[in-house]
Legacy VTK file of the C-alpha trace (Angstrom):
# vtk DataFile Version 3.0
C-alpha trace
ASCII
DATASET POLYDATA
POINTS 407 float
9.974 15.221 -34.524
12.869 13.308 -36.058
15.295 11.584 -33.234
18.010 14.187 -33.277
15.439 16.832 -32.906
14.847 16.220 -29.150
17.195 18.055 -26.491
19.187 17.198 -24.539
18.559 16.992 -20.570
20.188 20.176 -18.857
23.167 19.365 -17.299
23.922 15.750 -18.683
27.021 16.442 -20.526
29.162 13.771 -20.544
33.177 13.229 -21.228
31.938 11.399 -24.370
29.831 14.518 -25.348
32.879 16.695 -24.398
34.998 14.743 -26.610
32.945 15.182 -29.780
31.433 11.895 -29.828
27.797 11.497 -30.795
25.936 10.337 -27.625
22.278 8.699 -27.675
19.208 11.038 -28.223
17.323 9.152 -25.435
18.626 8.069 -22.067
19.345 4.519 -22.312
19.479 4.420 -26.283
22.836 2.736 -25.752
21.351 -0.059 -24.079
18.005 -0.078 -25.806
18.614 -3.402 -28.059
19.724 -4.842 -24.783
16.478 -3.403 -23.028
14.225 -4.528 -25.596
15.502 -8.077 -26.174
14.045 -8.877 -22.205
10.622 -7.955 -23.574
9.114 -10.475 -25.861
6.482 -8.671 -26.856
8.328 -6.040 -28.371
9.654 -7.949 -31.009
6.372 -8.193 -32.691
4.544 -5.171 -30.970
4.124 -1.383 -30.367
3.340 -1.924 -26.804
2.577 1.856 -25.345
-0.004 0.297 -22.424
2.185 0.468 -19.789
-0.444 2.190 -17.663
-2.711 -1.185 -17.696
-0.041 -3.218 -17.677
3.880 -3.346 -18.061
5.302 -5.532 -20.539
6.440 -9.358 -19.273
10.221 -10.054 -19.059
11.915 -12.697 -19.632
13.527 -12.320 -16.203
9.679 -12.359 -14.487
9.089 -15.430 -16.805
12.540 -17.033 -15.158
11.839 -16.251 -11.621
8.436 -17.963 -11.481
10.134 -20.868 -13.370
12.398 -20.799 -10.153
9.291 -20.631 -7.911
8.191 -23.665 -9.481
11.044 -25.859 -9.603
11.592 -24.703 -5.930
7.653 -26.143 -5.184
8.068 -29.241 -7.462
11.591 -29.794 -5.520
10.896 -28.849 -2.065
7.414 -28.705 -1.514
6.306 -26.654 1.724
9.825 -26.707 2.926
10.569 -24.252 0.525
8.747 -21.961 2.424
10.973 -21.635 5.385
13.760 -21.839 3.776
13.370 -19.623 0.715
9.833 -18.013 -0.128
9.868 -16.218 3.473
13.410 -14.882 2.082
12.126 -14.081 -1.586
9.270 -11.927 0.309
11.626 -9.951 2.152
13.336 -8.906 -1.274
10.173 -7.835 -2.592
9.554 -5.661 0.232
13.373 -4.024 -0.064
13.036 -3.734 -4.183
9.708 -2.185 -3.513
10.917 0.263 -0.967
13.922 1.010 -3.170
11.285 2.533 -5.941
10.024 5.347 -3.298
13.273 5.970 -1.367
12.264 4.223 1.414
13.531 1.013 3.472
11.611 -2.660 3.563
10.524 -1.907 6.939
8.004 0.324 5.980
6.451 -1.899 3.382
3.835 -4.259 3.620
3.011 -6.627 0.925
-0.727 -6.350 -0.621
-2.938 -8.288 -2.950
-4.190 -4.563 -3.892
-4.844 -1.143 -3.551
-8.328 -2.246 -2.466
-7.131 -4.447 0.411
-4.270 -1.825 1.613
-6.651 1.107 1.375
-9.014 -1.060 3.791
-6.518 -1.947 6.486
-5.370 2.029 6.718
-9.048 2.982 6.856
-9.991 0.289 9.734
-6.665 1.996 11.384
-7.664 5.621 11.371
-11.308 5.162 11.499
-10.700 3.253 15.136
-7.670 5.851 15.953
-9.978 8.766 15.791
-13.088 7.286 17.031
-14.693 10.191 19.459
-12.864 12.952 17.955
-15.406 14.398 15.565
-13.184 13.501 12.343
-15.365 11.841 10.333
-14.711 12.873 6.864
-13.045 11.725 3.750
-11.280 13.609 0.892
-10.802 12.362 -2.291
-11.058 14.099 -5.939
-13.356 13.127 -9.039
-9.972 11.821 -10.871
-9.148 9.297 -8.275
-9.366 6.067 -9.085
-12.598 4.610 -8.617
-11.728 1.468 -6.410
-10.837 4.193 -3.739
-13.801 6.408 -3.487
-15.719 2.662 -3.922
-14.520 2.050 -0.713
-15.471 4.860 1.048
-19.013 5.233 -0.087
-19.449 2.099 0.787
-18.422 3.530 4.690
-21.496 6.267 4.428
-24.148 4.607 6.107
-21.572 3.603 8.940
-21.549 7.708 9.234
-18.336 8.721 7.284
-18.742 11.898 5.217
-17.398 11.562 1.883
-16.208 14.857 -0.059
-15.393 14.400 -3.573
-13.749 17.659 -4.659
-14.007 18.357 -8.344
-12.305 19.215 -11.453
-13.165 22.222 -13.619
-11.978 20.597 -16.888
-11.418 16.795 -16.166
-7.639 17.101 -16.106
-6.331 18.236 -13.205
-7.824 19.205 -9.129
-7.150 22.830 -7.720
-4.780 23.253 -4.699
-6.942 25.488 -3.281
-10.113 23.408 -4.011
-8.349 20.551 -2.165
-7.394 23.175 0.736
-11.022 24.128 1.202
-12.563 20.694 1.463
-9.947 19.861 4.342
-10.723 20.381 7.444
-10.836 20.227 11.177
-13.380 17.309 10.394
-11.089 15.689 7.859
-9.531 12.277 8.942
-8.069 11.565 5.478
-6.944 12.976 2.610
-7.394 9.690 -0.333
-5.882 10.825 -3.531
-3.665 10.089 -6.484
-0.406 11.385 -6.919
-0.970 11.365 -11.270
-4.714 10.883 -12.549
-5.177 8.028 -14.706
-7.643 9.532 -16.947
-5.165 12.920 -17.949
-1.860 12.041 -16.782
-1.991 15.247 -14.863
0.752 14.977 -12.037
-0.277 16.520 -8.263
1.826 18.522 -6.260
2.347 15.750 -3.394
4.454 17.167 -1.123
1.846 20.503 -1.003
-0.985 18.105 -0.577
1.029 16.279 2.044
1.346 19.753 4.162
-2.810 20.727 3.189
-3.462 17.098 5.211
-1.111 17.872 7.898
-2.072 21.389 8.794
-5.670 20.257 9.163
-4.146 17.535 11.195
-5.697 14.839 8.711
-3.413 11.925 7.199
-3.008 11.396 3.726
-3.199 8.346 1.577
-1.311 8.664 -1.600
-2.297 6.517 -4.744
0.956 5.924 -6.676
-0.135 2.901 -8.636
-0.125 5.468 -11.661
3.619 7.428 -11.034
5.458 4.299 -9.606
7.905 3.352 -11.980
7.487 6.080 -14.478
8.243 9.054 -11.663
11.110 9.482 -9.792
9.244 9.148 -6.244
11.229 10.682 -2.731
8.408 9.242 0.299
11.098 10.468 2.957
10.667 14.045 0.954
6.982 13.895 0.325
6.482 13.200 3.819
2.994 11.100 3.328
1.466 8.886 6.159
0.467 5.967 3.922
1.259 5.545 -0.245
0.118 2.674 -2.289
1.433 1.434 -5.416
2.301 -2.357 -7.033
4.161 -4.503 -9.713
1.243 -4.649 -12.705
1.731 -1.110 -14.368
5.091 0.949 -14.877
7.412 -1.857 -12.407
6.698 -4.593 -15.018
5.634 -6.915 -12.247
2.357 -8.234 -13.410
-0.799 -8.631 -11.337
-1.255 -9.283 -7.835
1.240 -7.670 -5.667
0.968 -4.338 -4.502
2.600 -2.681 -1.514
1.504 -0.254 1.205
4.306 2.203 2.448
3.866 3.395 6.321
5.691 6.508 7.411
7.579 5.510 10.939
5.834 8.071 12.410
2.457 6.787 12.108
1.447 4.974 14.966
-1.937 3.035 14.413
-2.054 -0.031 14.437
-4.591 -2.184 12.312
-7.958 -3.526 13.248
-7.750 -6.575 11.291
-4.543 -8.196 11.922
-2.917 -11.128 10.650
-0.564 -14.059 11.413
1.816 -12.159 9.022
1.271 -9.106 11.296
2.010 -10.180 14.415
5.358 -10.150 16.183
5.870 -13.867 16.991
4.058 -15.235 13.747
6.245 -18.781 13.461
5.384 -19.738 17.408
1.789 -20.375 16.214
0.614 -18.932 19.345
-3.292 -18.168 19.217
-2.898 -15.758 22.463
-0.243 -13.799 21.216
-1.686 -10.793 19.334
1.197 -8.303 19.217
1.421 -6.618 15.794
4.806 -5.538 14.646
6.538 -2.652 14.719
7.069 -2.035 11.344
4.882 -1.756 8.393
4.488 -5.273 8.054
1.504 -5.308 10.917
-0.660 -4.063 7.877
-0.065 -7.363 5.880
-3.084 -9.270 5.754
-2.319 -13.270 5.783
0.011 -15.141 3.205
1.243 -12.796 0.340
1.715 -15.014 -2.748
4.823 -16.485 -3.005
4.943 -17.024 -6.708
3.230 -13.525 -7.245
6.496 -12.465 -5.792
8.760 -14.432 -7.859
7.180 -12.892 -11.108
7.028 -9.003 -9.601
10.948 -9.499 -8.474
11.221 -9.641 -12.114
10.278 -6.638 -13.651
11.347 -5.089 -10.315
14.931 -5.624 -10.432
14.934 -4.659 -14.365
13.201 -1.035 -13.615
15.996 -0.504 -10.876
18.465 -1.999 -12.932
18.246 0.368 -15.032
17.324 3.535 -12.969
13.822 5.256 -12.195
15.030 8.851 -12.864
16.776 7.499 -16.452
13.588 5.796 -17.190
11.479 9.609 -16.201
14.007 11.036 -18.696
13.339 8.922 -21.196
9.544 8.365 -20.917
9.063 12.260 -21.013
10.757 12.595 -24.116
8.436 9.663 -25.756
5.370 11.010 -24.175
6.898 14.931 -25.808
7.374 13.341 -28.865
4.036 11.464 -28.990
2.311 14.554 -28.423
4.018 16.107 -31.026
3.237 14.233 -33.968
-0.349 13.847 -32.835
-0.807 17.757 -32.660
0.758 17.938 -35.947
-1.614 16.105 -37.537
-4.706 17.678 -35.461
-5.774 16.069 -32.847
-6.569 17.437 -29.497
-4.815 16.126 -26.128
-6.035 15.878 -22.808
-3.165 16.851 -20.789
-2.407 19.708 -18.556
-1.712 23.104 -19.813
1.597 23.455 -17.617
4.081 21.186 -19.198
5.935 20.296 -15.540
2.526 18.945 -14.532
2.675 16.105 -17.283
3.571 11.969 -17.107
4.109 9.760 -19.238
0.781 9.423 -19.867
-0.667 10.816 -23.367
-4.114 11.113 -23.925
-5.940 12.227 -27.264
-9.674 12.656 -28.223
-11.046 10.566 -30.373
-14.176 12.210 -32.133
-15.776 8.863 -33.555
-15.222 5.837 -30.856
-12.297 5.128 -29.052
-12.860 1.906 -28.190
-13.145 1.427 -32.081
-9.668 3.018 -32.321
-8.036 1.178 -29.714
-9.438 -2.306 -32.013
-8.219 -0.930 -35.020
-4.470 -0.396 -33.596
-4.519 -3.335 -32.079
-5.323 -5.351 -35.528
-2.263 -3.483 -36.486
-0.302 -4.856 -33.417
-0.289 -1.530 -32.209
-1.503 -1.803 -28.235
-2.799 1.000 -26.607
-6.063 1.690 -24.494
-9.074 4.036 -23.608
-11.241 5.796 -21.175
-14.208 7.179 -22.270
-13.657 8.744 -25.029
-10.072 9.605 -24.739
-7.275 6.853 -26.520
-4.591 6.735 -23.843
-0.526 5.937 -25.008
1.869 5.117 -22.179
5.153 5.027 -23.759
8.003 3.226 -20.900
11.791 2.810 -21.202
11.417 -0.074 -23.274
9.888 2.351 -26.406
11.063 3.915 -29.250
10.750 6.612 -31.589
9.570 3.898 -33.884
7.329 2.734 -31.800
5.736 5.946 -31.412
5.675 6.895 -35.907
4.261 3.291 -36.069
1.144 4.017 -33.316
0.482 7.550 -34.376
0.135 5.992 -38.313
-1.903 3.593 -37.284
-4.297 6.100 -35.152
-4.765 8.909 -38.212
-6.282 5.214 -39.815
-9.071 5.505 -38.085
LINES 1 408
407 0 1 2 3 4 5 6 7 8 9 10 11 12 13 14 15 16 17 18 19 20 21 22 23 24 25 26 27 28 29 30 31 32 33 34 35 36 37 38 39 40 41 42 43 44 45 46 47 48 49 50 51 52 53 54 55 56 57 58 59 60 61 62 63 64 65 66 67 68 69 70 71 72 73 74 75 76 77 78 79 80 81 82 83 84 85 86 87 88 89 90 91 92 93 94 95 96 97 98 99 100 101 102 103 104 105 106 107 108 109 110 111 112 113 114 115 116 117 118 119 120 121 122 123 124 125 126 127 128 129 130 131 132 133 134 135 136 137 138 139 140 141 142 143 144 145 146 147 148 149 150 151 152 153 154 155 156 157 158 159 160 161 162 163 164 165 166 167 168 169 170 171 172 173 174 175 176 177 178 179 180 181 182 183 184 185 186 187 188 189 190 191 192 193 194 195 196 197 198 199 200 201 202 203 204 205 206 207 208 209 210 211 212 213 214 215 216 217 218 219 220 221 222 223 224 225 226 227 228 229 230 231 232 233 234 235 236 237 238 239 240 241 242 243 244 245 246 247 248 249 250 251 252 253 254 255 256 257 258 259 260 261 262 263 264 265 266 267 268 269 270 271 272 273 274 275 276 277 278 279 280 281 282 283 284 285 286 287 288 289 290 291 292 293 294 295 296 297 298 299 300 301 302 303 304 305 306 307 308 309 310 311 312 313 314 315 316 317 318 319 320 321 322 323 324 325 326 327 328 329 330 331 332 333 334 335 336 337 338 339 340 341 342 343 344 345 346 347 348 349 350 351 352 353 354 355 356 357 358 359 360 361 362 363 364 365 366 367 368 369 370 371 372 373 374 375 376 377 378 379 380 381 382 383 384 385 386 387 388 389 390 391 392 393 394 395 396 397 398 399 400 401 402 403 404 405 406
């Protein structure tokens, strides 16, 4: 598909446009040099692996410098005075991702440790209540339903609800396994092995009819997808910096709806009210989301995720979904022209940014191949998986699907 091939997004005329003068084919093509130029790695790479991990920015590389100096310069009293702030901006720039405000975020090493604290929550809030169960689907990611087997011999029921074709989870499958016995639905709002995009504010009102909560797994839409949590509704969603926010490892985030009112089990000196009177007694959590954190979130972790952060919403989350579907449509394009079968859903509406493609002979082999081509990309099984993000191009995408008919 050649760059003036792809359409334009309905209703985005602009006084430029009405004028006669050629506008970009892509949303943000007028600033893409300006885009790129923060990425390092793009100078010398097709980087489509945004889905393992976002590309590093010279603006996350700056901010830890900052951290550093700060450390070097001020030692611990930097912490007072400035880290304590920094955190705070986190929380706000991740809240401004989902629609939501810093008070409902807590700060998280991982999905792993936020997905613990809400389950030590619910599991003592409906203690006696015969709600012992646990949705999730096969196409979750695995560090979730890891956790919850891990709960069976304490007496949780685990229901893993499966998928007729490996790409996407039936509404009505989901509907059946909740039930009066259902504590929490645990799933993803786009499956990291197809891409395939759920319906969250439906599987929202399936939890909430049974009277169950839902936990929503964002890590794969957050950054790519425009995402509304005050629409959606959900009691708890998870997400962090590494993949589509460009923050790098080791800061995720756990959004609380105000409505929920459990508190956690394991609690924290972050969590509690009165954290800087050092008081030993004094056990009152915090109203707000922040009750959830568990300890000290890393400081320079911060630094480097306020980074890619402020880039992504610098430039817009529902520009960058504009202009990562058309990437992704053009991907898949010019690898069905020349054969090859993708894993993706059958209704077009239900697809990310994610692409993924069988690879008949070995995909790992594939991925190795591109990558001695400075083409990165990555697999699962035996699918090779392209993430194309705002930072991609056309090019990018002739240069990767080259490299791949290689093999």
């Amino acid at each position: 598909m050649a760059k003036h091939d792809i359409p334009a997004e309905p209703g985005s005329a602009s006084p430029a446009a009405a004028a006669g003068v050629a506008e970009p084919a892509l949303p943000l093509d007028d600033r893409i040099h300006e885009v790129r130029d923060q990425f390092p790695i793009l100078s010398r790479k097709a980087y489509l692996n945004s889905n393992s991990l976002g590309a590093l920015s010279l603006r996350s590389v700056e901010e830890r410098r900052r951290f550093e100096d700060l450390w070097h310069e001020m030692g611990a009293g930097a912490w007072y005075e400035i880290w304590v702030a920094k955190l705070e901006e986190v929380r706000t720039l991740f809240g401004k991702t989902i629609e939501a405000d810093a008070e409902t975020i807590a700060l998280m090493s991982s999905v792993s440790a936020a997905v613990s604290v809400v389950w030590g929550a619910i599991a003592a809030g409906v203690r006696g209540t015969g709600r012992n169960k646990v949705v999730l689907t096969e196409l979750d990611f695995p560090t979730v339903g890891h956790h919850f087997l891990s709960q069976r011999t304490n007496g949780l029921d685990v229901e893993i609800v499966p998928s007729p074709d490996g790409i996407h989870v039936p509404l009505e499958s989901i509907r059946a396994a909740v039930d009066e016995r259902t504590a929490l639905l645990a799933t993803s709002h786009v499956f990291f092995t197809s891409g395939n995009t759920q319906d969250a504010a439906e599987l929202t009102r399936i939890a909430h009819d049974a009277g169950s909560f839902i936990l929503l797994d964002a890590y794969q839409s957050n950054g790519q997808l425009a995402i509304d949590t005050g629409s959606l509704g959900v009691d708890f969603l998870v997400g962090g910096a590494l993949k589509w926010l460009c923050g790098g490892p080791g800061m995720a985030y756990l959004h609380v709806n105000p409505s929920v009112r459990l508190d956690p089990v394991t609690l924290s000196w972050f969590g509690v009210e009165n954290q800087f009177l050092f008081d030993i007694r004094d056990a009152t959590p915090r109203a707000d989301a922040r009750r959830f954190e568990l300890g000290t979130p890393a400081a320079g972790v911060a630094y480097t995720a306020a980074g890619g952060l402020s880039i992504v919403l610098e430039y817009g989350i529902p520009a960058i979904q504009r202009r990562n579907r058309l990437l992704a449509n053009d991907l898949r394009e010019r690898l069905s022209d020349l054969g090859y079968r993708l894993h993706q859903a059958s209704d077009p509406a239900a697809r990310s940014a994610l692409v993924l493609v069988e690879h008949e002979e070995d995909a790992a082999a594939a991925v190795r191949h591109l990558a001695a081509r400075d083409v990165i990309v990555d697999h699962r099984g035996p699918l090779v998986r392209f993430s194309p993000h705002f930072y991609n191009t056309l090019e990018d995408n002739e240069r990767a699907v080259a490299a791949l008919a290689e093999t």
